[in-house]
N, C-alpha and C positions, 0 to 999 in steps of 0.2 A: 504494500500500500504506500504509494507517495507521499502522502500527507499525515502518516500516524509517526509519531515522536517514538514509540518504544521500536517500530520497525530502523527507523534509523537510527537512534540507540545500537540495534543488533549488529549494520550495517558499521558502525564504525564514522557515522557522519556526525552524532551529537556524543560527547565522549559522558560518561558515566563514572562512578565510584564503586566498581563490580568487584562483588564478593564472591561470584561462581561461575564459571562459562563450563558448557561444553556443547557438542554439538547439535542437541534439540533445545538447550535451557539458556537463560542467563539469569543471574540474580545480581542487584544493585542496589546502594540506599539509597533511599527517597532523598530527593534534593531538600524538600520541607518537613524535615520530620515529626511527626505528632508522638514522639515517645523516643527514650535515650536508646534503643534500639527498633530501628524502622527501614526495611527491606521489602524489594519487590522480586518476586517469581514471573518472571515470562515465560510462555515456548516464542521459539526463535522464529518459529513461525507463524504468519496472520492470517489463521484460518479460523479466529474465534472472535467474534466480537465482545460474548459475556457468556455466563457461566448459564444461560438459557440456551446456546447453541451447543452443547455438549447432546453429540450422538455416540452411536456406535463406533462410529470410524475415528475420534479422536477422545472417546473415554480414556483411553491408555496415558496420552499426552496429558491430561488433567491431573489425571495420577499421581503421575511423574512430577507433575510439576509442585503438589502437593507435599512427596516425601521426598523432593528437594527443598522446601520448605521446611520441614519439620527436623530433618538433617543440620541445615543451617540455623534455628532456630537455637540447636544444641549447642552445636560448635561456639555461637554467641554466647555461650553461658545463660540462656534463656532456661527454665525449669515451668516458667508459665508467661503463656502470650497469647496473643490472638492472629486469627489468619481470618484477611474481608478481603472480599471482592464483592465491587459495585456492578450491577446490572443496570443499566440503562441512565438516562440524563436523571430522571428524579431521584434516584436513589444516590447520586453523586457520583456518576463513571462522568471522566472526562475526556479518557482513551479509550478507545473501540477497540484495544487485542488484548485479549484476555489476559488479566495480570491477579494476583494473589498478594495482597499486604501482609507484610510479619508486622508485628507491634510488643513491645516488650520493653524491661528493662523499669517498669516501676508499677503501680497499682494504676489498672486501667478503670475508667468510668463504667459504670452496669451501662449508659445509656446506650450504648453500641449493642449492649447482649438483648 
């Protein structure tokens, strides 16, 4: 997608603070972080816009990108955090490819749960 930020992110055209790459993933902290540990999970590729287009064909890649989250969650010295992803403009998505927030690092608000 031309115009989505985390696709060029992937691409190498907007540079990031990446905590994980490999070849379907990348993980990086939020430029604005709302908690002393705040990461994002992508797949590398733009075939999801939210977590409402999860089919068959890319269940696996959700997974993944899941328990690369929760991997990295540890590695952080995280014991408890949370993992949000927004679905659509109301709910506060402002990028269209599926991404997964880690949040961590001190007592989160119930208002999110």
């Amino acid at each position: 997608m031309d115009n989505c930020v985390f696709c060029k992110i992937v691409a190498g055209e907007i540079p990031s603070k990446k905590l994980y790459e490999d070849d379907k993933y990348l993980a990086f902290f939020d430029i604005a972080p709302m908690a002393p540990v705040h990461f994002l999970v992508i797949p590398k590729q733009h075939i999801l816009t939210g977590i409402s287009d999860i089919n068959d064909d890319n269940a696996d890649l959700v997974a993944g990108a899941l328990k690369i989250a929760a991997r990295l969650a540890k590695e952080q010295g995280l014991t408890s955090y949370r993992i949000v992803t927004n679905c659509g403009p109301d709910a506060g998505q402002t990028v269209f490819h599926l991404h997964f927030h880690v949040l961590g690092g001190t007592t989160l608000s119930n208002q999110m749960a």
